[in-house]
C-alpha positions, 0 to 999 in steps of 0.5 A: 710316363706314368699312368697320372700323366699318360691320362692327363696328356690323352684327356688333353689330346681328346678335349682338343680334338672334341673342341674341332668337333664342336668349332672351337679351335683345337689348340684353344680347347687343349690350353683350356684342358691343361689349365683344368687338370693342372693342379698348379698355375701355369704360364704362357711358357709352360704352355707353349711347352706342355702343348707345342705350340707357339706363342701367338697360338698361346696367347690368342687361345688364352684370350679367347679362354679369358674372353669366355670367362672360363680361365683367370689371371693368377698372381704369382708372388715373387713372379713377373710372368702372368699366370693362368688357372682354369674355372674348375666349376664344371657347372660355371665354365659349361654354362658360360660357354653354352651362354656364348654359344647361344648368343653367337648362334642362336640369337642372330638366327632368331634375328634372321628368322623373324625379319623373313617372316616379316618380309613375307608376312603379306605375300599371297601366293601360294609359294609365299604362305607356305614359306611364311608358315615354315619360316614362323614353325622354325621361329617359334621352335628356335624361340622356344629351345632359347627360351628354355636355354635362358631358363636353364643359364639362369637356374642355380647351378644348371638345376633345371638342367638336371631335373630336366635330364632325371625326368628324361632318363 
């Protein structure tokens, strides 16, 4: 195997196990890692046989990665079998994924967040004004971070990002 290969399968094989880390199927994370150092559309059998996995692991992991955004259908003249590439814009495919993520857990905990403190709003015990504080210092934390998260998925390219990290570093 040369040294072009050998990178590729160990950049496959780390993105997948970062994906576990993350709570991204392990198989979904290698299919999106295949799909973005292959320099040619893959199908759902190249697949199958560049990763070993079965079809259902295939197909489920390819619709995970289209409902994400970050992989399309490719047409392949002369072919009946679907075709598959990966969004190489790092900057598209990272920011879609964060999006998801933040709508998937963020937003329900904001949710969750501000009806506790609604519920607890007139309790006028002790234990009740302090669990109301806590519950309102964790909210208004949260809303800030999706605040500033919404910003940054609405910045040209993740701008904002960058000019956030310049300032840190």
């Amino acid at each position: 195997m040369n040294a072009v290969k050998q990178s590729k399968q160990k950049f496959i094989d780390t993105w997948g196990a970062l994906g576990s880390d993350w709570g991204i199927n392990k198989s979904v994370a290698q299919v999106q890692a295949l799909l973005l150092v292959s320099d040619t559309a893959l199908s759902t059998d190249d697949i199958m046989e560049a990763l070993k996995i079965s079809r259902g692991n295939a197909n489920m992991s390819l619709r995970q990665l289209m409902d994400y955004g970050i992989i399309y259908k490719k047409v392949v003249a002369g072919e009946r079998k679907e075709f598959f590439v990966a969004e190489k814009d790092v900057w598209k495919w990272a920011m879609r994924i964060a999006m998801m993520r933040k709508q998937k857990e963020i937003n329900p905990v904001l949710a969750i967040l501000k009806d506790l403190k609604n519920d607890t709003r007139g309790d006028k015990t002790a234990e009740g004004k302090e669990f109301n504080k806590m519950v309102g210092e964790i909210q208004s934390f949260t809303d800030q971070i999706s605040t500033m998260a919404d910003k940054v998925f609405e910045s040209n390219r993740g701008e904002l990002l960058l000019k956030l990290l310049k300032v840190i570093m």
